[in-house]
C-alpha positions in Angstrom: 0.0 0.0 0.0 1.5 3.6 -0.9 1.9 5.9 2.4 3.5 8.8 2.6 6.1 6.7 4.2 6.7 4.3 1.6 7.4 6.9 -0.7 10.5 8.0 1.2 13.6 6.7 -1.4 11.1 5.4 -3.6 11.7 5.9 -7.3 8.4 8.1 -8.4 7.8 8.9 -12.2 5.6 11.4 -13.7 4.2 11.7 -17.0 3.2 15.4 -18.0 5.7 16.7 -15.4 5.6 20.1 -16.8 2.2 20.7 -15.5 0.7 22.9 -13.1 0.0 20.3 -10.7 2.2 17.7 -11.3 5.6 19.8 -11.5 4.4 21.3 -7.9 3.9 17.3 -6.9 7.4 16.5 -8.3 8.6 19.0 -5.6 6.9 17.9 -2.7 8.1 14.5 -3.3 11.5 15.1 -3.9 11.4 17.2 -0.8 9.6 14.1 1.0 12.8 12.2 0.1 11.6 10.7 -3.1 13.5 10.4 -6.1 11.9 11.8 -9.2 12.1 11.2 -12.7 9.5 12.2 -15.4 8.5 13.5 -19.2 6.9 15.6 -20.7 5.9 16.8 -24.7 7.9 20.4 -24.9 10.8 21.3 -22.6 9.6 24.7 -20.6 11.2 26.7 -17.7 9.4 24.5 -15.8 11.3 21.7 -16.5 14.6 23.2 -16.3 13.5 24.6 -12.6 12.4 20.9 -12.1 16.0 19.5 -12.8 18.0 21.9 -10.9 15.7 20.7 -7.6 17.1 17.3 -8.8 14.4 15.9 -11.1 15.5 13.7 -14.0 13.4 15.4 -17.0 12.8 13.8 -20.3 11.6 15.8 -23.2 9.1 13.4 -25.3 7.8 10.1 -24.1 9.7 6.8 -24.5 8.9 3.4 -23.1 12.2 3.2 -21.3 12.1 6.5 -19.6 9.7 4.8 -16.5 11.3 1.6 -16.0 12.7 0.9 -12.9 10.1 2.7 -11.4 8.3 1.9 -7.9 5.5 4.4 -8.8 4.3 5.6 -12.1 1.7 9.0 -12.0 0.2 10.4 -15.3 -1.0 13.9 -15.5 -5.0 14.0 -16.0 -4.1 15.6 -19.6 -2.2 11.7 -20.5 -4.0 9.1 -21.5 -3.7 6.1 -19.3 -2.7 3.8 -22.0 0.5 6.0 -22.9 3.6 3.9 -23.6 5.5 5.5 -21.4 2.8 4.5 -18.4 2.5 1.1 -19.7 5.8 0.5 -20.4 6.5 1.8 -16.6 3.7 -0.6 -14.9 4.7 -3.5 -17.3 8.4 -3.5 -15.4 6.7 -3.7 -12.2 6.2 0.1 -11.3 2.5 0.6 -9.4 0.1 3.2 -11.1 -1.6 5.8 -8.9 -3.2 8.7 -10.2 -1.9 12.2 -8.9 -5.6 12.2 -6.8 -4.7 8.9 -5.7 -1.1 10.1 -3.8 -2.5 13.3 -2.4 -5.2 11.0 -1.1 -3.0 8.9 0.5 -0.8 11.8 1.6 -3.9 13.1 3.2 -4.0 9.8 5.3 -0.8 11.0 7.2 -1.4 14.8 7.1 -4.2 16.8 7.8 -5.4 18.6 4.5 -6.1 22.2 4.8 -8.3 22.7 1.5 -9.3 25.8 -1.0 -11.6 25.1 -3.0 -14.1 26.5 -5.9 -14.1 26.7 -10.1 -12.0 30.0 -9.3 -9.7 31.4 -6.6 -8.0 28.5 -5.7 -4.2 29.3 -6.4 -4.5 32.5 -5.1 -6.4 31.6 -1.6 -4.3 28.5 -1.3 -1.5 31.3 -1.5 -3.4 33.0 0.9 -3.1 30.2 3.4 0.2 29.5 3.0 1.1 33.0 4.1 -1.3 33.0 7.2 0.4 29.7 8.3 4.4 31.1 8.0 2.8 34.2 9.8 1.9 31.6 12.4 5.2 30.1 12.5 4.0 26.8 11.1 6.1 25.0 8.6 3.4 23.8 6.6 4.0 21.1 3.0 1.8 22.7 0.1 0.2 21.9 -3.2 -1.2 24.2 -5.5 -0.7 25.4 -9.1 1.6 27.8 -8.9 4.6 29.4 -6.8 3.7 31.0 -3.8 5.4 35.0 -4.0 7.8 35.5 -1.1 7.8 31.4 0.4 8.8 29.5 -2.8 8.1 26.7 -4.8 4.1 25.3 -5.5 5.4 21.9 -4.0 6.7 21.8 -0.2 7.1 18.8 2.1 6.8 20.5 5.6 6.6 19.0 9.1 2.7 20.4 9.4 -0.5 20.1 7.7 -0.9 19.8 4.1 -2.2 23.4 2.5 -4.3 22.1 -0.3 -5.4 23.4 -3.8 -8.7 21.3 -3.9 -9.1 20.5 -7.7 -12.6 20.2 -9.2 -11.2 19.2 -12.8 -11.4 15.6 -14.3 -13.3 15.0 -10.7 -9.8 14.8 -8.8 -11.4 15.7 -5.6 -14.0 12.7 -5.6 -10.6 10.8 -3.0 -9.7 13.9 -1.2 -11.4 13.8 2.8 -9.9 17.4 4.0 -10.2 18.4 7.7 -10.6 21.5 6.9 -12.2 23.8 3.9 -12.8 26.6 2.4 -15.3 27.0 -0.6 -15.0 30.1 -2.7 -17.3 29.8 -5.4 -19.2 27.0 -7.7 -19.1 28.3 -11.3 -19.8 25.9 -14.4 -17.2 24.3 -15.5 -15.4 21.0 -16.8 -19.2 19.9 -17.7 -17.2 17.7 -20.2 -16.7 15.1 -17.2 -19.6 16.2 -15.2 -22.2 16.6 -17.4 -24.4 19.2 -16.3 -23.7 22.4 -13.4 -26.0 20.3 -11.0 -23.6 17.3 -11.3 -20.8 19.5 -11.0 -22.5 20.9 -7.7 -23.4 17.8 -6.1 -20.3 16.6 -6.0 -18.8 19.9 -4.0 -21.6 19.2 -2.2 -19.9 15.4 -1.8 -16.7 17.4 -1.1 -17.4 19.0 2.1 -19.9 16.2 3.3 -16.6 14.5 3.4 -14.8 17.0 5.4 -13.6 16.0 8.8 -13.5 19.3 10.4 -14.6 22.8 10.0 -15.9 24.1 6.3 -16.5 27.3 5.6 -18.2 29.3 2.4 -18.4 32.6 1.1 -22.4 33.3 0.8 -22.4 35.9 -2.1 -21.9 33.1 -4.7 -24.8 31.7 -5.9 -23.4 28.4 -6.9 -22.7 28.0 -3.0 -26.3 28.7 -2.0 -27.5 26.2 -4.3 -25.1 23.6 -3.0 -25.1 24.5 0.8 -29.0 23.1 0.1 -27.6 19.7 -0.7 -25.6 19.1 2.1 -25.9 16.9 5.3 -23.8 18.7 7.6 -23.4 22.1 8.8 -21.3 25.1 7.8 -19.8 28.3 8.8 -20.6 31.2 6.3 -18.5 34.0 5.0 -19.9 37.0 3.4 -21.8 40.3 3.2 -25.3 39.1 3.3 -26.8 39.5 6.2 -27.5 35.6 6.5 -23.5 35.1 7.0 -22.2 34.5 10.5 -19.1 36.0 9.6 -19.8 39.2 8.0 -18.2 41.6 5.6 -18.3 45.1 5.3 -16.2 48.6 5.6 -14.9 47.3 1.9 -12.8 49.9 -0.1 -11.1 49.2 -2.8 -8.4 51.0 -4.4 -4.9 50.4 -7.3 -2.7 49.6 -4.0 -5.1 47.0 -2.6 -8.1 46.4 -0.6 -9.3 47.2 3.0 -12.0 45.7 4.8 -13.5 44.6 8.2 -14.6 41.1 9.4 -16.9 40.9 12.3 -18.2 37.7 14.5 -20.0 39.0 17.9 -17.4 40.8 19.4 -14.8 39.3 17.4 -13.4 41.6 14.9 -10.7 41.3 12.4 -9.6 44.0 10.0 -7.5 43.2 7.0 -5.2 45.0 4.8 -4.4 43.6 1.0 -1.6 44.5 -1.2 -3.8 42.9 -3.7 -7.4 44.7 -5.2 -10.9 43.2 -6.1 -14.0 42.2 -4.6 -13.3 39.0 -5.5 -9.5 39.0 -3.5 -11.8 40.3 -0.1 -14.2 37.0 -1.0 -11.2 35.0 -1.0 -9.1 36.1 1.8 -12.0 36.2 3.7 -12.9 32.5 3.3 -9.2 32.1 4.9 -9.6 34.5 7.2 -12.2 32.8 9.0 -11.3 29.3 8.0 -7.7 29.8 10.1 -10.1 31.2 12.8 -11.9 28.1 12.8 -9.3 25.6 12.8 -8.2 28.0 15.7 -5.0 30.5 14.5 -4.7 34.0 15.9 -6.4 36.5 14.6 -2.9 38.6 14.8 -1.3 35.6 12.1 -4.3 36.2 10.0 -3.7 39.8 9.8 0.0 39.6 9.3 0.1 36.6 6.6 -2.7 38.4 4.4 -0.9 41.6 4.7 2.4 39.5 3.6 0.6 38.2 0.2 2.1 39.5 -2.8 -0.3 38.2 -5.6 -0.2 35.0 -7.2 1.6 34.6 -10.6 -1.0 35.6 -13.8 -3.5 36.8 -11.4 -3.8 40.2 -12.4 -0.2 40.2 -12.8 2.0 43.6 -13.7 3.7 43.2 -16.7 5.0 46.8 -17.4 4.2 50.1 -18.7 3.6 50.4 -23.0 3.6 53.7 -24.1 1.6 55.0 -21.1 -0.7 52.2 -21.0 -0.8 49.7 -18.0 -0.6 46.3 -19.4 -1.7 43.4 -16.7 -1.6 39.6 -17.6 -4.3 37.5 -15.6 -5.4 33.6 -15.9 -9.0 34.1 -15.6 -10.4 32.3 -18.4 -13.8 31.3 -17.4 -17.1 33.9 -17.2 -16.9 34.4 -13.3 -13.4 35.2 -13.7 -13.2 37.6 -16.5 -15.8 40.0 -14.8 -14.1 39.4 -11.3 -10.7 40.8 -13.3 -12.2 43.7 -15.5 -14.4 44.5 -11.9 -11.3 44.5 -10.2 -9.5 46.5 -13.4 -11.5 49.0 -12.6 -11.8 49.4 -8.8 -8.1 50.1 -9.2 -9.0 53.3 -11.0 -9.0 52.3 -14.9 -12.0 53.0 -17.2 -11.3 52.6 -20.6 -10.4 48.9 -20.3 -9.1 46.8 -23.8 -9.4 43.0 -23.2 -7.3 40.3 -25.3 -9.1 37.2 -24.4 -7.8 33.8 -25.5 -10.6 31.2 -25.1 -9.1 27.8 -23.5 -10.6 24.3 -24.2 -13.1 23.5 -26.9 -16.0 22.1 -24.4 -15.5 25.5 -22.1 -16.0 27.6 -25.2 -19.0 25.5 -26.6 -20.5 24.8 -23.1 -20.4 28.5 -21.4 -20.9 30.5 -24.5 -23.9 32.1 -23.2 -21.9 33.3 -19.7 -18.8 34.1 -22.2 -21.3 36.5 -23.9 -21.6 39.2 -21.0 -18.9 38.5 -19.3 -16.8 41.3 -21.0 -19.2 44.3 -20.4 -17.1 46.8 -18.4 -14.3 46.4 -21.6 -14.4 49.5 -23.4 -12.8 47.0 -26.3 -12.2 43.2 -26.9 -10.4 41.1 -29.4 -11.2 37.4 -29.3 -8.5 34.7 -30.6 -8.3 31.5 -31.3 -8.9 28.7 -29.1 -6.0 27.7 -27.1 -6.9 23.9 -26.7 -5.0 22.5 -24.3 -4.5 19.0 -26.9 -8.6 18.8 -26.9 -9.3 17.3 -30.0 -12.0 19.8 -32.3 -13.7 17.7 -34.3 -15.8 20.3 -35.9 -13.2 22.8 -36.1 -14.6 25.3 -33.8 -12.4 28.5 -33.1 -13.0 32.0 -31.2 -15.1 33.6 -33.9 -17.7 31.2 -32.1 -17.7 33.4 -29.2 -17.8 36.7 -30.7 -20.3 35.4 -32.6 -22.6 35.0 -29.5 -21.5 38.3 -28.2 -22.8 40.4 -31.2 -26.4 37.8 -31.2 -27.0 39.0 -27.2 -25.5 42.7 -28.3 -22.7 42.5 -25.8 -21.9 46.2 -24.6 -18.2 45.3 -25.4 -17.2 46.1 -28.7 -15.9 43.0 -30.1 -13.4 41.7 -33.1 -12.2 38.4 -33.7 -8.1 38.0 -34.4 -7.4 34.2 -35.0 -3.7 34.8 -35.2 -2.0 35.9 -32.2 0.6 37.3 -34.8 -1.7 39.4 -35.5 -3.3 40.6 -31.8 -0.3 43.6 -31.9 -1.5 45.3 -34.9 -5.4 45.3 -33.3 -4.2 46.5 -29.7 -2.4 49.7 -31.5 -5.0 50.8 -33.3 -6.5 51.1 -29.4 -4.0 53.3 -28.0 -5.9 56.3 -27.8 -8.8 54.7 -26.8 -7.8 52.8 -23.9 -5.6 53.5 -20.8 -5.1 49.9 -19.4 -4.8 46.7 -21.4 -5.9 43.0 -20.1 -4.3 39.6 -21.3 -6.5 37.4 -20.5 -6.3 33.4 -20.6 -5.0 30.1 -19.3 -2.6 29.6 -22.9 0.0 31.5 -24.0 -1.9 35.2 -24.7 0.3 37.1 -22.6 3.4 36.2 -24.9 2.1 39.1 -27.2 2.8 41.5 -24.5 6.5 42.3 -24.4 5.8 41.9 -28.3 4.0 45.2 -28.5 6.1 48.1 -30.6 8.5 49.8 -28.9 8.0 47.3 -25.8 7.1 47.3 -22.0 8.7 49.7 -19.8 
């Protein structure tokens, strides 16, 4: 049986190592005293990062890259007949899913949990913070580095902080003792099927949870799915209906003050990081610490001490007096957090270049992709970045700003399907815009240091 202690010296290899959450894996093991080996398709920073923390790194798949191999994981975007799998298990390695190792890692560590369809890197970042404010040498996992602590993987001497992943239903193993639910958004309805599936099994999610769950009330999705649970929970919010309320929010470019209140209990919080949707999230882990029974003085301190989270509403530079940000949010709930957050910081002409991700998200939420954009002043759509989705019917972004101009989106809209191209359509914006969003989970944001004359 795998346990976190059999995996000490073990001989662990990954396929799709480059990933978000299986190069952040990689590192906890290999901090855990494993030792690491994996593939991936394209070589990437993240690889080389990987191999000066002692990772053996392939670039391509080969049979004999895995064998020798106690363990063989696969990242959710392999197929579980890949040669380089099957060749591994074949010699003798054992197979376990990246959902199955975190769920046995969770059998020897307590799992501190964010989750939601949005948020989670950034209020798993959060955590992390408020637990090194607290003195507590915590192991992580979440999708990507944690500004001012380090790497996304960490093998600590505490409890496990947790990026709780709805995708390819990765969570269905995970039993947290603790949680915090941000939002319920529809997404991956490729696996699920439908946004009640999708709910029900959050729902599932913190039935399962051990100890003390709490969830921010201002997201519809969580109302619907607080109604399907068995169990009580602590909620987070500015409705009047939350036992832990919100309020004295100001928002501003340098970040965002605001006041949590419990009885008597009080707690007021400073952010280096804007938008209502950052309060919602370092909220949940505000009172989720509380819970679980830190200091309110740690909370304060480690959500003072978060930086941002890498692509989430990220600086890249000045362009000829226009603010260019990059940002990952790539599904509905996301962009109007970002361009809502855009403008609480003071912008108000705002240009969007949006790069859809997955063919199923663009066909499935093309309706909330429609009015999602309405605070941009203007838009460019491109291509699909597909994330090696097959396209059967050759769908591409033109599909979305089709649906835009059918609902009359207030966003004026054009579709570029050539990033090439995306640099010639942002400069004929200059004088109408005075802040520019990349936004996506592909490679939009490459076209940034691209524009003429470059980022200052």
């Amino acid at each position: 049986m795998l346990t976190a202690e059999s995996l000490v010296g073990a001989r662990v290899h990954i396929v799709g190592i480059g990933g978000a959450g299986m190069s952040g894996l990689a590192l906890l093991l290999v901090e855990m005293g494993a030792r690491v080996s994996g593939s991936d398709a394209v070589g990437s920073a993240v690889l080389d990062h990987l191999r000066d923390r002692g990772v053996t790194v392939h670039v391509g798949h080969d049979r004999g890259h895995g064998v020798g191999a106690d363990v063989v994981s696969w990242s959710p975007a392999v197929a579980r007949d890949n040669v380089e799998v099957a060749s591994a298990v074949a010699n003798g390695a054992v197979p376990f899913s990246r959902a199955e190792i975190l769920a046995r890692l969770g059998q020897s560590s307590r799992i501190i949990g964010l989750t939601g369809t949005h948020g989670k890197t950034t209020a798993t970042s959060m955590m992390a913070h408020v637990m090194n404010a607290a003195g507590r040498d915590c192991s992580r996992l979440l999708g990507a580095p944690v500004l001012g602590l380090g790497d996304n993987g960490h093998w600590g001497d505490g409890d496990l902080i947790l990026e709780v992943d709805e995708s390819y239903g990765t969570f269905s193993l995970l039993s947290p003792f603790a949680l915090g639910v941000l939002n319920v958004e529809a997404d991956h309805l490729d696996h699920y099927g439908s946004l009640e599936l999708l709910e029900r099994a959050f729902a599932a999610l913190i039935d399962r949870t051990t100890g003390p769950v709490v969830v921010w009330a201002d997201d519809p999705g969580i109302v619907r799915v607080v109604t399907m649970l068995h169990r009580t929970v602590v909620v987070a919010g500015t409705t009047p209906e939350a036992s832990w309320r919100v309020d004295a929010v100001q928002l501003s470019r340098q970040g965002a003050n605001f006041r949590i209140t419990h009885g008597d209990e009080e707690m007021v919080i400073a952010l280096c990081v804007t938008g209502a949707h950052n309060v919602a999230n370092a909220s949940v882990v505000a009172v989720l610490a509380r819970e679980f029974g830190l200091g309110t003085g740690d909370i304060v301190r480690g959500l003072a001490a978060f930086k941002g989270a890498p692509r989430r509403f990220q600086y890249r530079g000045s362009w000829r007096g226009i603010d260019v940000y990059e940002d990952y949010a790539h599904l509905p709930g996301e962009i109007t957090a970002t361009i809502e957050a855009t403008r609480s910081a003071g912008y108000q002409r705002i240009g969007v270049v949006f790069q859809p991700h997955r063919v199923t998200r663009t066909l499935n939420l093309n309706d909330a992709f429609a009015t999602a954009f309405d605070g941009a002043a203007r838009l460019v759509v491109t291509d699909i970045y597909t994330a090696g989705e097959p396209n059967p019917t050759g769908v591409t972004g033109e599909f979305l700003v089709r649906a835009m101009i059918e609902r009359q989106s207030q966003a004026p809209v054009a579709y570029c399907p050539s990033l090439d191209h995306v640099v010639d359509v942002v400069e004929a914006w200059h004088d109408d815009v005075d802040v520019i969003l990349f936004l996506g989970a592909g490679n939009v944001a490459d076209v940034a240091p691209r524009l003429p004359g470059g980022l200052d």
